[in-house]
GULUM-770218 format. One line per 5 residues: number of its first residue (from 0); for each residue x, y, z of N, C-alpha, C. Coordinates in steps of 0.001 Angstrom, whole numbers, always signed. Layout:
<pts>
NUM = X:Y:Z:X:Y:Z:X:Y:Z  ...
</pts>
This chain:
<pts>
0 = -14533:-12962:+12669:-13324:-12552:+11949:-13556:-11214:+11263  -12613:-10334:+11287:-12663:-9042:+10772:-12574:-8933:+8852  -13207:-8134:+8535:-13571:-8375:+7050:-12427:-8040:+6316  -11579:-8674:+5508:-10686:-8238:+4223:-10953:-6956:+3708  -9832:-6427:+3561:-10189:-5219:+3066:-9411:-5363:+1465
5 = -9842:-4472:+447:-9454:-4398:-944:-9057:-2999:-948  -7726:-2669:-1358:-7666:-1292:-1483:-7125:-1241:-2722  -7444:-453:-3673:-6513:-11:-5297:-5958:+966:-4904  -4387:+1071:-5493:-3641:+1305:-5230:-3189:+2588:-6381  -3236:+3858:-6407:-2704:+4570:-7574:-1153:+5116:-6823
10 = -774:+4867:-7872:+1448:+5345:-8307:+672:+6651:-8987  +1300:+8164:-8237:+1283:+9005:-8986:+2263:+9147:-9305  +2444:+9914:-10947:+3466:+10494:-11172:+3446:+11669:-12124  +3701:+12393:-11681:+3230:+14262:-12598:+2232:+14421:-12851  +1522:+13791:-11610:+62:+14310:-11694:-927:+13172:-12474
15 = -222:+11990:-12522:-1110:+10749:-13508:-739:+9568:-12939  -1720:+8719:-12678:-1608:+7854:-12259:-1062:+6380:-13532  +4:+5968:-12480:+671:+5097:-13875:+467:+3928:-13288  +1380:+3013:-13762:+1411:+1666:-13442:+2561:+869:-14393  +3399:+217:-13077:+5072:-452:-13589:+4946:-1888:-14043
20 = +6078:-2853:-14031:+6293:-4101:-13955:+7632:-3789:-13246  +7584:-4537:-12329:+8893:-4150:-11232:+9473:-3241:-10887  +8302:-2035:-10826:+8834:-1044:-10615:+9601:-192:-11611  +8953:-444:-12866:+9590:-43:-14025:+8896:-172:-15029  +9313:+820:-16554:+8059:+997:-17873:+6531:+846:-17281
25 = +7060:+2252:-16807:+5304:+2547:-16293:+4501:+3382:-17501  +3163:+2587:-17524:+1992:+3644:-18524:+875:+4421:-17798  +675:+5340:-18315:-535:+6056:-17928:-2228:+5538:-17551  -2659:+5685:-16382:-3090:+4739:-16044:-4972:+5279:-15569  -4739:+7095:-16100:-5733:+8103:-15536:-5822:+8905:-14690
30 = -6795:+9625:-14607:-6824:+10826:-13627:-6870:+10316:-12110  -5548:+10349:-11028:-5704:+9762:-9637:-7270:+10218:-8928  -7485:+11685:-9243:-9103:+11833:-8410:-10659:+11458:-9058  -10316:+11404:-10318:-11610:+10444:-10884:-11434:+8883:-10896  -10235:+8322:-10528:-10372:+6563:-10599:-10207:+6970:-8810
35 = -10148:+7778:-8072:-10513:+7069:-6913:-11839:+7764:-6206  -12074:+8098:-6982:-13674:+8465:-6707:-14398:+7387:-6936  -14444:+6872:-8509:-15048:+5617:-9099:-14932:+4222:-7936  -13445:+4034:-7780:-13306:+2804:-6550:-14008:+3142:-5031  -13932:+4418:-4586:-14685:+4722:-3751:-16437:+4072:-3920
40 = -16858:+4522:-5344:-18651:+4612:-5227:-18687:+3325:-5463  -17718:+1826:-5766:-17829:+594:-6278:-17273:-137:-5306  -17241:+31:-4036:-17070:-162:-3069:-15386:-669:-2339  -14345:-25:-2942:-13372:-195:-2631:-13632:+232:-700  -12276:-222:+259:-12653:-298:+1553:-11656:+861:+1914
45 = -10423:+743:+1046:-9691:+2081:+1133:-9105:+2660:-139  -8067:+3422:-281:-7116:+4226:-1010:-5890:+4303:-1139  -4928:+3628:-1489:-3666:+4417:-1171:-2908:+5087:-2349  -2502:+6426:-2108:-1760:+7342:-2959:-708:+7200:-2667  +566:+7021:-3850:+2108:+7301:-3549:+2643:+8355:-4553
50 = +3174:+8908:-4658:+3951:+9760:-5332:+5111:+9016:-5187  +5214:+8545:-6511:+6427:+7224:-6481:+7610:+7901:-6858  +7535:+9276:-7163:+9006:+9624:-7433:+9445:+10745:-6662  +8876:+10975:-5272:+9129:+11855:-4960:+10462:+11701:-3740  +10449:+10504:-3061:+12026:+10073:-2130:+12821:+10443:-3170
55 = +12588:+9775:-4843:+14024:+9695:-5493:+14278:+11159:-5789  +13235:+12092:-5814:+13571:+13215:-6530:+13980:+14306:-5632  +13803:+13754:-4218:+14015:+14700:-2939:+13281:+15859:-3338  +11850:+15711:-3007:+11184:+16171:-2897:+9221:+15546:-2086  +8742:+17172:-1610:+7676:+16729:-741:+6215:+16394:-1510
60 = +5440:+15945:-939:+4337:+14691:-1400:+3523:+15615:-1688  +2206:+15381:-2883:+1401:+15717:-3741:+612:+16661:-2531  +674:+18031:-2146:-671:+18603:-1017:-1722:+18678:-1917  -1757:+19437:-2915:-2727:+19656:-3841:-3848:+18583:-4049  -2974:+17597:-4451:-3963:+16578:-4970:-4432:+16106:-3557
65 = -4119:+15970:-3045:-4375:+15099:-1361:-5649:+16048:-1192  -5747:+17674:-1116:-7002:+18237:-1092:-7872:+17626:-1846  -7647:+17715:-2914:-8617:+17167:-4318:-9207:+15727:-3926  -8535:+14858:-3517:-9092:+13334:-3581:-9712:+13682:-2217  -9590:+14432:-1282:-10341:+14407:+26:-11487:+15065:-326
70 = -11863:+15956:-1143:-13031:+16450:-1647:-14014:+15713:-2216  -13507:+14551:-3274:-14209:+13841:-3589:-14064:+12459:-3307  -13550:+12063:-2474:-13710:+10731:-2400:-14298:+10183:-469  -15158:+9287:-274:-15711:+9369:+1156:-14857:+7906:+1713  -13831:+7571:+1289:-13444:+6129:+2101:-12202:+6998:+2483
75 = -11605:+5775:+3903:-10611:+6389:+4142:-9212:+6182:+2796  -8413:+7112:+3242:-7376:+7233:+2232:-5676:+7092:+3044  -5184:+6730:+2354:-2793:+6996:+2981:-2490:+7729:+1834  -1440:+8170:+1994:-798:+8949:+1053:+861:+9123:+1719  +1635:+8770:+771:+2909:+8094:+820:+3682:+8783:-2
80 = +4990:+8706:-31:+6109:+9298:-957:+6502:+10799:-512  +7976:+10839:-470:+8711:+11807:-242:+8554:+12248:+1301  +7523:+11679:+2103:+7416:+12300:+3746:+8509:+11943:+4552  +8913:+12709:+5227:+10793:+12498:+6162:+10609:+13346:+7062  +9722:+14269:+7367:+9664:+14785:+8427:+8277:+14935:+9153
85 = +7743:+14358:+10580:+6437:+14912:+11300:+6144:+16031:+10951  +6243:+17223:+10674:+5490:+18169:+9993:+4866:+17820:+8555  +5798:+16966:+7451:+5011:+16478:+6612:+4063:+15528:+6548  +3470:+15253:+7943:+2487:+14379:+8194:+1258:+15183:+8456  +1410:+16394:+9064:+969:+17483:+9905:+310:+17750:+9039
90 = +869:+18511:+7304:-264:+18855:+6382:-684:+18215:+5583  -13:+16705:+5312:-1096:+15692:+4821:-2535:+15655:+5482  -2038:+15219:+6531:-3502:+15160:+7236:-4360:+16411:+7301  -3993:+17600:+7589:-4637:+19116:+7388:-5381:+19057:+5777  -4372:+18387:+4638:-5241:+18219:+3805:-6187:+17247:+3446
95 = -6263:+16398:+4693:-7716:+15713:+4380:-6994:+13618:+4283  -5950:+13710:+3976:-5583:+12247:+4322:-5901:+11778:+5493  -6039:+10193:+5736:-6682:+10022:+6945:-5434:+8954:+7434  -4448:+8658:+6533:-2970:+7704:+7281:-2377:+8247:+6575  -938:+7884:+6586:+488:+8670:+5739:+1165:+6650:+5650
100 = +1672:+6659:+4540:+3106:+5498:+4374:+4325:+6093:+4439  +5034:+5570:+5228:+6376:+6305:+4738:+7587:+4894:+4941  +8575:+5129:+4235:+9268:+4115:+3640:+10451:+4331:+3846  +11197:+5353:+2751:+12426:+5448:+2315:+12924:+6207:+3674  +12422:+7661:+4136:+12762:+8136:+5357:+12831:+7563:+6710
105 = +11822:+6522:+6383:+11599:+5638:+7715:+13188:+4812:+8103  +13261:+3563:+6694:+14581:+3246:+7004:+15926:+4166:+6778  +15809:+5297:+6173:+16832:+5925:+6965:+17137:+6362:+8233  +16064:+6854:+8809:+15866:+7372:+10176:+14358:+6826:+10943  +14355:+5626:+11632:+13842:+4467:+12199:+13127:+5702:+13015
110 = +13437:+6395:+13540:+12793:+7316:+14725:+11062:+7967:+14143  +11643:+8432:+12700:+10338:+9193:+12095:+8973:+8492:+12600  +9059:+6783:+12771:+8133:+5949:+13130:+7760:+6312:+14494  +8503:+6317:+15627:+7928:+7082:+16688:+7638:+8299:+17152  +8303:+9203:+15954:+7710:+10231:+16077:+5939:+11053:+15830
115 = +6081:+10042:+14509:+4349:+10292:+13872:+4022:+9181:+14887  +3984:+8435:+15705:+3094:+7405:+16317:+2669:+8350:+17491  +3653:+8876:+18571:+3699:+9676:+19288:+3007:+10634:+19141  +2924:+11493:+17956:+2216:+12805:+17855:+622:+12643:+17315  +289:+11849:+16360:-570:+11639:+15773:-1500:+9869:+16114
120 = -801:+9497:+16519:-1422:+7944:+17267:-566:+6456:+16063  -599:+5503:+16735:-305:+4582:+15445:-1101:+4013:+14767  -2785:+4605:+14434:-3228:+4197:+13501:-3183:+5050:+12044  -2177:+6133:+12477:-1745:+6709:+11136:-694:+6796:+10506  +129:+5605:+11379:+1120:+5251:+10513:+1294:+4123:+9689
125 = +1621:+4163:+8627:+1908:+2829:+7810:+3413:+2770:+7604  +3818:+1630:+7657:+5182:+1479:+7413:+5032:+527:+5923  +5528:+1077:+5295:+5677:+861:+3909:+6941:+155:+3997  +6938:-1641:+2836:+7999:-1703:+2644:+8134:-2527:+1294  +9290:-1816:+903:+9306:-2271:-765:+11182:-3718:-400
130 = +10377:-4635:-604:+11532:-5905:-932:+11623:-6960:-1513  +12797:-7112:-2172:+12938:-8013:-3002:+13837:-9284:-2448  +13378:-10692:-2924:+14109:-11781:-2383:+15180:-11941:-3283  +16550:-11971:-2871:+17447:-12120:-3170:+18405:-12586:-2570  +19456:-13895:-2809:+20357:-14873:-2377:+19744:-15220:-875
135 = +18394:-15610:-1471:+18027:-16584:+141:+17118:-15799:+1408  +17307:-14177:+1003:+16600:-13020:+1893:+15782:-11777:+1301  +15560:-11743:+1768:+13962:-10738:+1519:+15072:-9324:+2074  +15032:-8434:+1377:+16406:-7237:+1208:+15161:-6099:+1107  +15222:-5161:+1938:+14550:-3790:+1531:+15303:-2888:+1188
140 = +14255:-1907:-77:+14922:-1141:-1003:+14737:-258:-276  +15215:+1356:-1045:+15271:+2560:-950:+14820:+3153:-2212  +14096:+4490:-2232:+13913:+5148:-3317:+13097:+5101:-4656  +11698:+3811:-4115:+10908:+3380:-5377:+11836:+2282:-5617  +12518:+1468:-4766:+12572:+149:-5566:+14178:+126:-6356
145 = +15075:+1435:-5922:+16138:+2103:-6687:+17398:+1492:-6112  +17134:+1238:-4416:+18912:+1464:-3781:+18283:+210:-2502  +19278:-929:-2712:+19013:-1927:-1781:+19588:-1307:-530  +19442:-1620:+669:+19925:-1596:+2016:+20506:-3275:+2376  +20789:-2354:+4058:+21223:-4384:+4149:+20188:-4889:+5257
150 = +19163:-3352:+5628:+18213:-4164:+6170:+16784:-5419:+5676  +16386:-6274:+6643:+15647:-7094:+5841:+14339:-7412:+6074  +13330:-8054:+5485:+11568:-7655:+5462:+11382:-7758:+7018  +11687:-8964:+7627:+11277:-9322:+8975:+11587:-8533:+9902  +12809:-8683:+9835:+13876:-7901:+11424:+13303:-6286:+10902
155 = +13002:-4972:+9813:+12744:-4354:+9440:+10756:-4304:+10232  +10433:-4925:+9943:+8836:-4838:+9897:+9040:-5153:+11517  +9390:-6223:+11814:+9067:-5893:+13438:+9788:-4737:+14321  +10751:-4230:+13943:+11542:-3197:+14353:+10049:-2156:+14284  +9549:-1699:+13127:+8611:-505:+12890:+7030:-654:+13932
160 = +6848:-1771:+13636:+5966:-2361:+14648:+6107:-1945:+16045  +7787:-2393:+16825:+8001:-1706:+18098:+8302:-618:+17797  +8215:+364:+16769:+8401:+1829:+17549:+7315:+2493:+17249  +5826:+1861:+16561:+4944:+2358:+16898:+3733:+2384:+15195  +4168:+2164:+14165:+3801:+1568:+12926:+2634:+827:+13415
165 = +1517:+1215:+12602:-226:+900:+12972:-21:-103:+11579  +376:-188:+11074:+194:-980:+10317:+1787:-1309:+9017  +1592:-2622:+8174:+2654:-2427:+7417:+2102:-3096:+6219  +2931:-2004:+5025:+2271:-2292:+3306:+3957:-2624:+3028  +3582:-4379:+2798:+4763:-5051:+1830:+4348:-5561:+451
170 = +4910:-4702:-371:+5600:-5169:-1613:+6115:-5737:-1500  +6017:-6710:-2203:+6943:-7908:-3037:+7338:-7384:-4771  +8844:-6566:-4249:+9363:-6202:-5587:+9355:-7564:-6937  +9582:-8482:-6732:+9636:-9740:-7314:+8502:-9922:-8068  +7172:-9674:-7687:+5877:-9987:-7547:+5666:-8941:-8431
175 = +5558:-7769:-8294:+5052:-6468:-8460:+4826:-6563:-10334  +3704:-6212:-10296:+3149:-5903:-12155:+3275:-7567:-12705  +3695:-8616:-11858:+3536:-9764:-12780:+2588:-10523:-13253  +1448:-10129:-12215:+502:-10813:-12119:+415:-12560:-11601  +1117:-13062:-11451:+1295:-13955:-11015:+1137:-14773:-9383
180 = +620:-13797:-8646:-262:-14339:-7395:+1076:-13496:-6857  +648:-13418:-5364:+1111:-12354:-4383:+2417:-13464:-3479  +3115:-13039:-2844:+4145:-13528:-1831:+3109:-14300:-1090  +2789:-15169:-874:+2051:-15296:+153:+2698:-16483:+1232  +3981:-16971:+1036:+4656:-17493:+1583:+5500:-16912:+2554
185 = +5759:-15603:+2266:+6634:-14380:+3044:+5502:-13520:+3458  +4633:-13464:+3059:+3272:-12999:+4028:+2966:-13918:+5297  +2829:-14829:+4602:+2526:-15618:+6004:+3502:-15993:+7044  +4790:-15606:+6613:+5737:-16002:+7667:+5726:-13923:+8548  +5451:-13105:+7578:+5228:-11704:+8045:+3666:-11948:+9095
190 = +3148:-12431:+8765:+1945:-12333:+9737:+2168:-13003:+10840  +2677:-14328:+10824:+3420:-15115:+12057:+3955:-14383:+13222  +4770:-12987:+12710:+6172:-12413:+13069:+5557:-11029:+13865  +4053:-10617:+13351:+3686:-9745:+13839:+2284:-9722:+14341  +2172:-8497:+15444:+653:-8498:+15794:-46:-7168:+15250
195 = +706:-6406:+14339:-354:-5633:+13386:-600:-5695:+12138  -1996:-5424:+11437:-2147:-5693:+10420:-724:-5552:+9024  -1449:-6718:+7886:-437:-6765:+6872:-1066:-6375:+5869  -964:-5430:+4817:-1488:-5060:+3938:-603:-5748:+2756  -952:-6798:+2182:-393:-7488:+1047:-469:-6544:-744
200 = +967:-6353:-1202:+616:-5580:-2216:+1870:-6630:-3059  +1694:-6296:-4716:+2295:-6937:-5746:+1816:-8423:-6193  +1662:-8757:-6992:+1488:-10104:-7845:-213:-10220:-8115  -1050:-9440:-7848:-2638:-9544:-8123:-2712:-9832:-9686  -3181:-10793:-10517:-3597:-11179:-11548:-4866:-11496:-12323
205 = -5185:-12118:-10906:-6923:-12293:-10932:-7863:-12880:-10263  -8632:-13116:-10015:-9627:-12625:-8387:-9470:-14361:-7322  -8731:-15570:-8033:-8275:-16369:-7261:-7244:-15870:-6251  -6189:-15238:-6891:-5168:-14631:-6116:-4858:-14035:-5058  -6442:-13198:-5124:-6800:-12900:-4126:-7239:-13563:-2291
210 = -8372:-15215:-2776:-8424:-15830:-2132:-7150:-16776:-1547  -5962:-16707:-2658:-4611:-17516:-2236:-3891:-16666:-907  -4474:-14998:-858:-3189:-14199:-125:-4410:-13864:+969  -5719:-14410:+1272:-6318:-14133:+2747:-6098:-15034:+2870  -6238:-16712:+2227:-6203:-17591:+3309:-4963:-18408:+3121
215 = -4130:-18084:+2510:-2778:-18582:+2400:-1345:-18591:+2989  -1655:-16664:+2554:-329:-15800:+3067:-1227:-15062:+4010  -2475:-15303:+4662:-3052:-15142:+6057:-3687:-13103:+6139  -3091:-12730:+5447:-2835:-11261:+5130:-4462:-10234:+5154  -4042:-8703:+6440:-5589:-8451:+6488:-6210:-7531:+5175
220 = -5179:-7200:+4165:-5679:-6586:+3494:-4754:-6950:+2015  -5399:-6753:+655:-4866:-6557:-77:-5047:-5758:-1104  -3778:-5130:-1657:-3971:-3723:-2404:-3457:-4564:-3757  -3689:-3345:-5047:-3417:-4120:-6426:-3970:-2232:-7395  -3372:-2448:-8337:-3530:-1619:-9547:-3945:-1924:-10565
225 = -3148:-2866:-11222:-3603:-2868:-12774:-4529:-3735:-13537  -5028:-4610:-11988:-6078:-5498:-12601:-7386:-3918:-12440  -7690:-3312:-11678:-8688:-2163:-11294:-8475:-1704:-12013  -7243:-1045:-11696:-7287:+591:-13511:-7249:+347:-14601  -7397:-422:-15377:-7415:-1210:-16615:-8460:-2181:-16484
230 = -9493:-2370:-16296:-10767:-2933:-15763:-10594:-4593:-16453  -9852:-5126:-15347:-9785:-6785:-15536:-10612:-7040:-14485  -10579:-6739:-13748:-11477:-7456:-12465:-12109:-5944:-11709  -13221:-6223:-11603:-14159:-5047:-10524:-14036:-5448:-9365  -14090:-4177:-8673:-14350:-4622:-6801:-15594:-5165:-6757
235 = -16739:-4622:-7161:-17891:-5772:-6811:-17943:-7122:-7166  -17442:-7077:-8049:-16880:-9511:-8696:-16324:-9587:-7927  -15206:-9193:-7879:-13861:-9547:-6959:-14899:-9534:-4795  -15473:-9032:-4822:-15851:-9014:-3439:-16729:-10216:-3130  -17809:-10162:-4654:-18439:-11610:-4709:-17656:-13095:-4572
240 = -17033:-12791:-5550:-16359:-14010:-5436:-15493:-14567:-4447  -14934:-13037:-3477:-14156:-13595:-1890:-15309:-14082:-1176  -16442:-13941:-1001:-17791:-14121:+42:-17781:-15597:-885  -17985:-15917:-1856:-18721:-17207:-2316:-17270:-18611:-1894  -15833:-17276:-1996:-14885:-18393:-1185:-14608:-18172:+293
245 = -15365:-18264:+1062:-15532:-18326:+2323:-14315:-17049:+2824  -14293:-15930:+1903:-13724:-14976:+2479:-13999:-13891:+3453  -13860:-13425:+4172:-15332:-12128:+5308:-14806:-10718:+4571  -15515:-10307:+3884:-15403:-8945:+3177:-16753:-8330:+3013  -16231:-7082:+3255:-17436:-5646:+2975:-18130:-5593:+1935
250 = -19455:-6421:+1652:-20253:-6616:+520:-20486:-4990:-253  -20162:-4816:-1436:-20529:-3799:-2233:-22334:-3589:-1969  -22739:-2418:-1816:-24010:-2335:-1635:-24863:-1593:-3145  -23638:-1169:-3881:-24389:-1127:-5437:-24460:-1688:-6139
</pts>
């Protein structure tokens, strides 16, 4: 079996990494290229960067910093927010990102997915999706969590899947900053539904939660913030303690 991966997750925003409760009353959370340097040397497996306000603000994704964290950090990295066009994939990656998420542009224009799959391969695409369960269905947003659609998690995620999406990061808006354990009921019906990886994000509380969303909600990876950036749980405990629950993960070697 292929090893779980742990990725921490930094929300930039003006250059600082924050952290919400549903996507909302976010605090300052530190410098994005010194906490992902730190998760890098403590054995995090990846990275993901969003510039969480950049769809809403119509505007393009952090280049600067994307240099900066590629300078110092040696795991692979995504970097997400505000991308809508294959050229803005073009100098992410020129600056050193090694996948892109894209979300809000995606479900506006479904194509962007075969376009970056096509040009760049589909292990550098992530299809990002932010949804919330509501009257009975799992509803994806627009814009950081801002503007519902009437498309929905499943029919949405396998749609991205066939046009070429290497992978997909679901939020569970519901979940998100509660701490209260991850979807792992709508994970596992998402893993059922598909044959590429699921990157499980929202509801991380504390390092059981973790073991509830590999062997529960079945899920190959899971991402989390505010237990990491606010030091409730370390990646090296947290890795111990998936191995001592019969989890297969990338033993920290410091």
């Amino acid at each position: 079996m292929l090893a779980k991966r742990i990725i921490p997750c930094l929300d930039v925003k003006e250059g600082k990494t924050v952290k919400g409760v549903n996507f909302v009353n976010f605090r300052d959370a530190g410098d994005p290229v010194v906490l992902g340097q730190q998760y890098s040397e403590n054995g995090a497996d990846e990275l993901v960067y969003l510039d969480i306000t950049a769809s809403h603000e119509g505007r393009g994704t952090f280049i600067d910093l994307v240099r900066r964290v590629a300078e110092n950090v040696n795991i692979p990295f995504t970097v997400g927010g505000g991308i809508s066009a294959v050229d803005d994939v073009a100098r992410l990656l020129d600056a050193g990102a090694d996948k892109v998420s894209v979300n809000s542009a995606a479900l506006r224009n479904p194509g962007l997915i075969d376009g970056i799959a096509s040009r760049f391969g589909c292990q550098v695409c992530v299809a990002a999706i932010d949804a919330r369960f509501d009257d009975g269905k799992w509803r994806c947003y627009l814009n950081g969590g801002r503007k519902p659609t009437d498309r929905t998690l499943f029919e949405w995620a396998h749609e991205a899947q066939e046009r070429g999406a290497g992978e997909i990061l679901f939020t569970s808006m519901n979940h998100d900053g509660v701490k209260t354990g991850f979807a792992c009921e709508a994970l596992a019906e998402l893993m059922s539904k598909l044959t590429i990886p699921v990157i499980a994000s929202g509801g991380a509380g504390d390092m059981s939660h973790f073991v509830d969303v590999f062997s529960t909600g079945h899920a190959d990876a899971a991402l989390a913030a505010s237990i990491f950036h606010f030091g409730e749980v370390s990646i090296p405990e947290l890795k111990n303690y998936l191995s001592q629950n019969n989890i297969p993960v990338r033993l920290c070697q410091n």
